[in-house]
N, C-alpha and C positions, 0 to 999 in steps of 0.2 A: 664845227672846227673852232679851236681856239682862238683868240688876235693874233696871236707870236708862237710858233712852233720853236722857235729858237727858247721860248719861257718853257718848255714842256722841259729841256734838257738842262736848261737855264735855273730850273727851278733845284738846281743843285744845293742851294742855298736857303733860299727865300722862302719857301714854304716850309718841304720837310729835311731841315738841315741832314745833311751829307746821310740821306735815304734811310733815317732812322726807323726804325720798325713805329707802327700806327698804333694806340693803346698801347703805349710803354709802361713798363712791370713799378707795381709802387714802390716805391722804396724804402726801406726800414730807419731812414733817420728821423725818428720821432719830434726830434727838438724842430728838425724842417716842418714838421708838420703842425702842431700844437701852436707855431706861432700865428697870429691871427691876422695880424696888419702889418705891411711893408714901411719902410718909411716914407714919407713926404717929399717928397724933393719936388713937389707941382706938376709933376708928368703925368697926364691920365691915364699912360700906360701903367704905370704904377698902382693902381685903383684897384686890378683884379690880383692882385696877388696875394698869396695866402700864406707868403711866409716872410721873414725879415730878410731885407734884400741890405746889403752891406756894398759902400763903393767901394768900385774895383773889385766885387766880389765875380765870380763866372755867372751870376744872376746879373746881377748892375750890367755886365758886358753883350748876356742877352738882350736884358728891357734897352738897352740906346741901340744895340743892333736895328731890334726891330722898327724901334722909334723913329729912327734917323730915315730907314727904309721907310717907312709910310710917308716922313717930311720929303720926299725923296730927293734926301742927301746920300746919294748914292757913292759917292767916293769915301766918304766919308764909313759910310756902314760895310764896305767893301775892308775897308782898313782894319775891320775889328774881326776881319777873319783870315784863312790861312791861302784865298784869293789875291792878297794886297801883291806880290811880285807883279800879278796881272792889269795894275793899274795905275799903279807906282809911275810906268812912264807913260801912262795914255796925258794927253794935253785934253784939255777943258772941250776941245772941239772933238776931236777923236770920241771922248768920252758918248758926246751927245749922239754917235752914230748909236749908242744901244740905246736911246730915250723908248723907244717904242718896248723895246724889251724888258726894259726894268722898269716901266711903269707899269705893265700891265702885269707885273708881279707887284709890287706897293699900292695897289688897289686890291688887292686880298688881303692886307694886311687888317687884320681887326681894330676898332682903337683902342681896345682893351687890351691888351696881351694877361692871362693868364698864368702866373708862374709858381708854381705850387711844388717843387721840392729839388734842390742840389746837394749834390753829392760833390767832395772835393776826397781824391786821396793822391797823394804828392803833387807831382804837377798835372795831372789829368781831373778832368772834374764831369761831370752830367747834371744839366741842367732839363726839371721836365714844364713843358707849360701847354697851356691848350694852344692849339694852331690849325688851320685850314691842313686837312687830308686832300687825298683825291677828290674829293667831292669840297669845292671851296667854298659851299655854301655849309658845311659843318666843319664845326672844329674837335678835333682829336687832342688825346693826349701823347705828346711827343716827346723823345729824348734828344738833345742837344749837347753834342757834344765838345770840349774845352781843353787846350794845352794850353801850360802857362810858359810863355817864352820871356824871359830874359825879366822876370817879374810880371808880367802883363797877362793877360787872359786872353786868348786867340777863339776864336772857333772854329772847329775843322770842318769844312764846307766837303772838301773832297779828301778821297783817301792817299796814302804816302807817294803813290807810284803816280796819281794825276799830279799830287802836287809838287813832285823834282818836274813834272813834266810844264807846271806852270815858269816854277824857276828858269828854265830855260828854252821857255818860249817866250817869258816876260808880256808886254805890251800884244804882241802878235796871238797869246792866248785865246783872251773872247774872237778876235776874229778868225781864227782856224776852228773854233768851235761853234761859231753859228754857221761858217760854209759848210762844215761836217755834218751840221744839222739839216742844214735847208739841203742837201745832198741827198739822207735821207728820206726828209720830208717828200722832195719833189720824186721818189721812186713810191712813195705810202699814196699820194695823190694820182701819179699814171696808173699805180696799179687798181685804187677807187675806180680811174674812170674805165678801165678795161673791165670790173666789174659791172660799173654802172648799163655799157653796152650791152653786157650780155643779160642784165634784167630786164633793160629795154627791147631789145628786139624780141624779146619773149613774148612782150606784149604790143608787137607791132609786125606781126607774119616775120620776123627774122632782120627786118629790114635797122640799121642803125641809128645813133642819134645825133643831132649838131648839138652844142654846147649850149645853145640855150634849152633844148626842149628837155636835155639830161637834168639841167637846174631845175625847169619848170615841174618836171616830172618826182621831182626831191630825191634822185639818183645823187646829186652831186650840189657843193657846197658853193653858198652864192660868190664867196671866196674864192674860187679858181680862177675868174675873170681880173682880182689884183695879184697882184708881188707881194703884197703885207703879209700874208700869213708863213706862205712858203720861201719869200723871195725867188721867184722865179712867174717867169709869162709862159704860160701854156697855150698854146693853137693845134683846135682840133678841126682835123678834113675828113669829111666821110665822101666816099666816090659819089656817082651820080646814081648808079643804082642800089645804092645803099648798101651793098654789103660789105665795102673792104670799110677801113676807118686808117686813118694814122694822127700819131698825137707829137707834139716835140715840146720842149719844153726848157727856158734858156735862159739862164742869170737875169735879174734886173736890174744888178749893176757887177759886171765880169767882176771877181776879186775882191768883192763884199758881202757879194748876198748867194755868189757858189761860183764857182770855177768850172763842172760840168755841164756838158748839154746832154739832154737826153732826147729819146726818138724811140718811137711804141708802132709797130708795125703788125699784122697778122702775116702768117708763117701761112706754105700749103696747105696746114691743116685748119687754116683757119682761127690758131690759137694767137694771142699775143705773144713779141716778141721785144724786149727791150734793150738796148744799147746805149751805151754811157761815151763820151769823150770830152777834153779838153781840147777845145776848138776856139778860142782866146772870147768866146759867148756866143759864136754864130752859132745859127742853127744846126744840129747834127739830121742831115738830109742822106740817106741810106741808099 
């Protein structure tokens, strides 16, 4: 499992801007192509690129996007895209609640950035460069894509309908979106460990497992035992004779890190059974 699940949704941005397709199609502007060397402006990001990058150009706006994201000036690189309502009123402290999130995306960041061809036609542009895919330890060729607002060069991170939806959520944005995640997350996790039961007792005459022997057995992630991944505390009870099990599973901080509790029980048949509530973080007990 990941560090930050909240970076799997998060990575709206920072990896492969606003879920551009992987291998992005070359494109026929030849003079992008033919040019051989960017200019100088001392940035190393600068170094891989294969065509003349002009300030303020929808490239220039790329290379300091990703720049800034690896310096992790993250408000900063936030601002050069179509995110900034969602940050605009965060304070310096606020901010720091996503440190874990936006770093462990600015640690993929290459120190190269590749940028090898834009495309501008009126105010929309595409910019392609190499960038970490799914797999972060390869980099892809990616499209990146640019509205120029009011003069300037934006990147659109997400599409029209998230982003009226950022305008007015403003400041409260990221955080309805990482409880949303970790929401998620912690239903992707109960339902892992109801899996993990049923391989285990497979291999143990039916009988179930506690939470360590599910890790020790590599059923289940050494990560269940913190809040860092999912933002939530899971506690697992298996009966005395081992066959029933139940799991809960409850904010690590109400109204930051998720607003629901959840509770994993087996049914008559023996199957799991999951229920959700807001119960201001206590446990949801069935």
């Amino acid at each position: 499992m990941r560090a930050s699940k909240f970076f799997s949704v998060f990575a709206f941005v920072m990896i492969a801007v606003c879920g551009c397709s992987v291998e992005a199609s070359k494109h026929d502007d030849k003079t992008a192509e033919v040019t051989t060397e960017a200019k100088n402006t001392g940035n190393s990001a600068l170094k891989g690129a294969s065509i003349q990058i002009d300030p303020g150009s929808p490239a220039d706006t790329v290379r300091a996007f990703y720049s800034k994201l690896r310096d992790k000036k993250f408000r900063e690189a936030i601002y050069l895209t179509n995110l900034r309502p969602a940050v605009e009123g965060l304070t310096d402290t606020e901010l720091k609640d996503f440190d874990v999130d936006f770093e462990a995306i600015s640690q993929q960041i290459p120190q190269v950035i590749e940028i090898n061809g834009e495309i501008i036609s009126g105010d929309l542009a595409t910019v392609t460069a190499k960038l970490p895919g799914e797999d972060p330890d390869k980099l892809e060729l990616q499209k990146i894509e640019l509205r120029r607002n009011n003069g300037v060069w934006v990147i659109l991170t997400v599409d029209t309908e998230a982003e009226k939806k950022i305008k007015a959520e403003g400041k409260n944005y990221f955080y309805n979106l990482r409880i949303e995640t970790h929401h998620d997350e912690a239903r992707k996790m109960l339902d892992r460990v109801s899996k993990a039961q049923i391989a285990f007792a497979a291999g143990h005459k039916g009988a179930f497992g506690e939470m360590k022997e599910l890790i020790e057995s590599g059923f289940l992630p050494p990560d269940i035992e913190s809040s860092v991944s999912t933002g939530y505390n899971y506690a697992l009870k298996v009966a005395s004779d081992k066959k029933k099990y139940t799991v809960s599973a409850v904010p690590a901080e109400y109204g930051k890190s998720g607003k629901l509790s959840f509770w994993v029980d087996l049914d008559k048949n023996g199957s799991p059974h999951l229920d959700s509530k807001d119960t201001g973080g206590k446990p949801l007990n069935n």
